[in-house]
N, C-alpha and C positions, 0 to 999 in steps of 0.2 A: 628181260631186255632192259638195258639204258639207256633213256634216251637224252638227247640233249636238246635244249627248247632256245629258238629264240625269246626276247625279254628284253623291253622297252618299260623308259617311264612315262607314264601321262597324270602328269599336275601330282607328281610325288608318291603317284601307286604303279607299283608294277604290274605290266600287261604280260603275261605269258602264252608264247606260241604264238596266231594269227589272230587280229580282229577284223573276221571277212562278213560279220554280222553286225561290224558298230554299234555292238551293245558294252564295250569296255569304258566305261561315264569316269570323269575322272571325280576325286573329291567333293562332295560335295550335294551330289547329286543324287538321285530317289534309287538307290543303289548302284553296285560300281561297276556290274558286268564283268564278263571273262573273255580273256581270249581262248582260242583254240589250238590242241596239239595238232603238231604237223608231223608226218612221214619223212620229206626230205626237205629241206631249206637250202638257203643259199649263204657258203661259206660268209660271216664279214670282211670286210676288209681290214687286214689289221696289219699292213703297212709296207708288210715283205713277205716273202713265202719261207716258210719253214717245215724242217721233215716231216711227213708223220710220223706221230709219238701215237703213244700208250699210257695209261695209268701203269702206275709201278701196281706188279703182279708178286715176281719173287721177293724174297728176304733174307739175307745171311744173319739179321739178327744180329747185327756189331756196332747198333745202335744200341744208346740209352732209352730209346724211344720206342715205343710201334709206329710202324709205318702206318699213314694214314690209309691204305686199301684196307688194314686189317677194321673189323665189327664185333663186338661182343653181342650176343643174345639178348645181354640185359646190362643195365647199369652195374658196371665193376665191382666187384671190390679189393681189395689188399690180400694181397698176400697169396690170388691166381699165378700172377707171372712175376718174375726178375727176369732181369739180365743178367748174364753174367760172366766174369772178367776174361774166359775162354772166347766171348763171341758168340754165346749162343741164348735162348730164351728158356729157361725153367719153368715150365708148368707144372705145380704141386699137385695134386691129386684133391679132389672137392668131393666133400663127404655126397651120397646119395643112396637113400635105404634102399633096400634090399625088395621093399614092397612099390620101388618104382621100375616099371620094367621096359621106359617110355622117356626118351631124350628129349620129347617136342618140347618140354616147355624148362630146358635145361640151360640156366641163363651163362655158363661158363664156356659155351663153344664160341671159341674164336675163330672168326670167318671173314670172309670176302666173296664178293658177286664173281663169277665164272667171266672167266676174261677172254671167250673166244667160242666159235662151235665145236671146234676138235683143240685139243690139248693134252697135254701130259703133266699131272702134278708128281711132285716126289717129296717126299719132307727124309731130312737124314737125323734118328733120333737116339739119342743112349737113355734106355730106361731104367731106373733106380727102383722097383718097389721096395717097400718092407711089410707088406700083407699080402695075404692071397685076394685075391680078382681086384687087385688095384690092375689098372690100364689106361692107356694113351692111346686115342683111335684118330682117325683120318676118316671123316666123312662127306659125303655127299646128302647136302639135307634140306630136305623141303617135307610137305604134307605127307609124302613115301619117304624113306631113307634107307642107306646104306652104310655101312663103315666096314674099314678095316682095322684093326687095331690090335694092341701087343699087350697081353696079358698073366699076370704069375697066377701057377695053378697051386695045385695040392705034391705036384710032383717035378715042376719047371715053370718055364718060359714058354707060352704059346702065341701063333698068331693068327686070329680067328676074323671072319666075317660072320656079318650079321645084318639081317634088313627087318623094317618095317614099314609094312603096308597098311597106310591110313594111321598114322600115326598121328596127323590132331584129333581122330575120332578116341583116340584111349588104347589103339589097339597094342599088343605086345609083340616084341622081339623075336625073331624067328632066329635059330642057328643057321647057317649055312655052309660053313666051310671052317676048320680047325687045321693046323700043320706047328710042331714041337717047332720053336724058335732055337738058331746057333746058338746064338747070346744075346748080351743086350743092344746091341748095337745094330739096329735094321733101318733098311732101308723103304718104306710106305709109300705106296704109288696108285692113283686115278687114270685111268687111259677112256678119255672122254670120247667120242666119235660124233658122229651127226646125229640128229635127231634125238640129242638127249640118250642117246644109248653108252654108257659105260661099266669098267671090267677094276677089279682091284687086283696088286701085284706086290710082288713081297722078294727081297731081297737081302742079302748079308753081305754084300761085297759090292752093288752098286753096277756090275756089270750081267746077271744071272740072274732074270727075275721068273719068280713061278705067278704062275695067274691062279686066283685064289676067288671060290664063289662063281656064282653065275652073274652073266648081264643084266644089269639094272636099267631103269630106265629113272631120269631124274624128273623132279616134279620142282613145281612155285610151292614157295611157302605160305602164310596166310597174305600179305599184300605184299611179298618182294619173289622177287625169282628165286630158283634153286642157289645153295651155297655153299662151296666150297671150305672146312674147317677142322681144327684139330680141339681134343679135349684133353681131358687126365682126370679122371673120375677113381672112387675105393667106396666102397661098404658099409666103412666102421667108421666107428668115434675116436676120432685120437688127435692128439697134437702133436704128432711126429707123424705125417704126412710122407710117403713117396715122393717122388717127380720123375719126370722125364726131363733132360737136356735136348731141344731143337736145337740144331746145327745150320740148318738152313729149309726153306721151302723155297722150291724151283719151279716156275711153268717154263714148259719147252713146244712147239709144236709137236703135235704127233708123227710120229717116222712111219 
């Protein structure tokens, strides 16, 4: 959950939430005190009424930019993403041995917090390998995770799910579900439900989706909530990298 806090100054320090214990002391004084998180507050007044909005959730990617809802794992580096002149985002493929069997602590997944209880992610991607088990997944990640994701095998294109349970404990990757890909060009889908309960779904035409793996259930990560994100991971050592082209990510309610 996110929550949003009221915050007020007193003598140049900010108070956050309620000070219904007046121990928030301003500057100065034999410490500074806290306020407290609240459940519901009261709108401010801020002059005129305006619609309810959102945080921007989807992305065409026809920016030079990331959008600010997007998060990386860990501090960036060069040479994860472009833009590129089609309008869509390049994720190259980030080396990762073969003796990690374990995403948790994988600092290239680019993400954002779950923007609703029920939703429908879709991300629309052309994938490029040039080695075998280079891949591009779409996950659901917290302390449990799940993904779907589209991988070159020894013999094609596939698109496989996969979960782990208890994955900041060290555990490893379970298989769950495998289906030979049309081409490169798929369509990767989250159908979230209530209570954290959701399904992966796979597509080549954006109209015909097969449901892929069993229902997961999403979990918190170490101190944020579950997270919605895509990667682009390979194997080897090389400097001719794969990618995949994003075309766009979509949240839509659930139908």
């Amino acid at each position: 959950m996110v929550h949003l806090q009221p915050m007020k100054w007193i003598k140049d320090w900010p108070v956050i939430g309620e000070d219904k214990d007046g121990n928030a002391r301003p500057n100065g004084s034999s410490g500074r005190g806290k306020g407290e998180p609240v459940i519901i507050h009261k709108k401010p007044n801020v002059g005129k009424v305006y619609p309810i909005t959102t945080p921007e959730e989807s992305d065409e990617f026809n920016s030079p930019k990331l959008g600010l809802q997007w998060q990386w794992q860990a501090n960036p580096k060069e040479g994860w993403v472009f833009p590129t002149a089609s309008g869509s985002l390049r994720l190259f493929s980030v080396y990762q041995p073969d003796s990690i069997n374990n995403i948790w602590n994988l600092p290239n997944i680019l993400g954002q917090k779950l923007p609703a209880e029920e939703f429908i992610a879709t991300v629309k991607l052309t994938f490029n390998p040039k080695f075998k088990n280079e891949q591009f997944g779409l996950i659901m990640f917290g302390s449990d995770y799940a993904y779907i994701s589209i991988e070159k095998g020894d013999d094609g294109i596939y698109i496989l799910c996969k979960e782990n349970i208890g994955a900041d404990k060290g555990n490893k990757e379970v298989d769950n579900a495998i289906f030979p890909a049309k081409g490169n060009e798929s369509y990767l889908q989250i159908r979230m439900e209530k209570n954290g309960k959701y399904r992966f779904a796979f597509s080549d035409n954006n109209e015909k989706y097969t449901i892929i793996g069993k229902e997961f259930t999403a979990k918190p990560g170490r101190w944020v909530g579950a997270k919605l994100g895509m990667f682009c991971l390979r194997n080897n050592i090389t400097n001719d990298a794969g990618f995949a082209d994003v075309d766009w990510f979509r949240i839509e309610p659930l139908k």
